[in-house]
C-alpha positions as CSV (number, residue, x, y, z in Angstrom):
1,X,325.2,167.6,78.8
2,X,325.4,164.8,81.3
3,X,321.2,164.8,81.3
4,X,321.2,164.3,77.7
5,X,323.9,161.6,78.0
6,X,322.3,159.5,81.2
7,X,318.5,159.8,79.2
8,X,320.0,158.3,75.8
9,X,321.9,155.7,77.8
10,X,318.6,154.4,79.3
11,X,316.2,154.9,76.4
12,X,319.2,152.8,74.3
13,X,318.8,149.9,77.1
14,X,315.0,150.4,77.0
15,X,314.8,150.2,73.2
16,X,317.3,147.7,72.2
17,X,315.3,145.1,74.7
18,X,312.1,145.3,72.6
19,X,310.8,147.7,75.5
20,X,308.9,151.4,74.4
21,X,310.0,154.9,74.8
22,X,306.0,156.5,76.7
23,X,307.5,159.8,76.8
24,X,310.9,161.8,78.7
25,X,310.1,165.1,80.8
26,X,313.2,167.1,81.7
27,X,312.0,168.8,85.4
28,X,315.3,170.7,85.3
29,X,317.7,171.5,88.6
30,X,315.9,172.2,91.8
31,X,317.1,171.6,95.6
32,X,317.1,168.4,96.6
33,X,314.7,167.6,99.8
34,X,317.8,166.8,102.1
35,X,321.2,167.1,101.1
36,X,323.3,163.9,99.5
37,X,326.3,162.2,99.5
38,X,327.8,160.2,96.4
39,X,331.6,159.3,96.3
40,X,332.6,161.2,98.8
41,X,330.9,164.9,97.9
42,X,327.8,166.3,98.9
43,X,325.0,167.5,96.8
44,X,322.6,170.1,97.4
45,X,320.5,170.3,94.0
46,X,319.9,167.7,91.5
47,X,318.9,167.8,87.7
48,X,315.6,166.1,87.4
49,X,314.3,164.1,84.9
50,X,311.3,161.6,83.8
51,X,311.4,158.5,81.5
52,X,308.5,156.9,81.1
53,X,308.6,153.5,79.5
54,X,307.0,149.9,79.3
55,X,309.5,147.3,79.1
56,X,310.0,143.4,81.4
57,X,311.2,142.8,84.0
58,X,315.0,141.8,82.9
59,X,315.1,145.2,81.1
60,X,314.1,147.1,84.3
61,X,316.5,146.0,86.1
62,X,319.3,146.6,83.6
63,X,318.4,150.4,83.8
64,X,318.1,150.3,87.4
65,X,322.0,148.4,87.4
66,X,322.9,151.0,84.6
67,X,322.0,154.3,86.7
68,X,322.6,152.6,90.1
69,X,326.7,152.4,88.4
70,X,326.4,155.7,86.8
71,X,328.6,158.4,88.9
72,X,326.6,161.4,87.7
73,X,323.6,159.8,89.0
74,X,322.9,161.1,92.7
75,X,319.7,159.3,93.3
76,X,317.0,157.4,90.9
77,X,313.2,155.5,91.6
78,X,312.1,153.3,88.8
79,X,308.1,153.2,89.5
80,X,305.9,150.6,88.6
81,X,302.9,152.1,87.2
82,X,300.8,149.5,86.7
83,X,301.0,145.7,85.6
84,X,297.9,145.0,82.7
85,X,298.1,147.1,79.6
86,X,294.2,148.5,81.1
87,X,295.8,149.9,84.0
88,X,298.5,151.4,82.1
89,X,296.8,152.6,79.0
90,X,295.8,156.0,80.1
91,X,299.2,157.1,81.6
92,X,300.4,159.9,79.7
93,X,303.9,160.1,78.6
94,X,304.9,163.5,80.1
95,X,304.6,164.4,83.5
96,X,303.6,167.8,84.9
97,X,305.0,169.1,88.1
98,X,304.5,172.8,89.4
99,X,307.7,173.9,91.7
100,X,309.8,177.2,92.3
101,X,313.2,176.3,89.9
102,X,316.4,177.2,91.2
103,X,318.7,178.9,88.9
């Protein structure tokens, strides 16, 4: 499963750069708000995902370079959360989203 494949990829950077693993929420497929081109083909539903981690700066942008490169990736958003462990202590690792799923 290409999910399964891009997540471990990106927990693997994560991890092996001293950064932490908060939590991984798979959304599942759902339309996508507009329709998008990548290489040529254009998309009209997308597999969504959430991997919430704490890691430097260096490390973020090795992920973001990683999916960025990654063909099966369509789009991607890597959002700070906060920058003082005070700000970020309360952030849970999964994240919750209510939605009508396509099938």
């Amino acid at each position: 499963m290409d999910v399964l494949s891009i997540t471990r990829t990106t927990g693997n950077i994560v991890l092996s750069r001293g950064g932490v693993i908060r939590g991984i929420t798979n959304w599942g497929t759902f339309l996508l708000p507009k329709p998008a081109r990548k290489q040529g083909a254009i998309y009209n539903q997308g597999h969504y995902f959430i991997l919430r981690f704490d890691s430097s700066a260096q490390t973020q942008h090795a992920v973001r370079r990683t999916l960025g490169l990654d063909p099966r990736m369509i789009r991607y958003s890597v959002v700070k959360m906060g920058s003082k462990l005070e700000e970020i202590a309360d952030v849970a690792g999964k994240a919750e989203w209510e939605s009508q799923r396509t099938t």
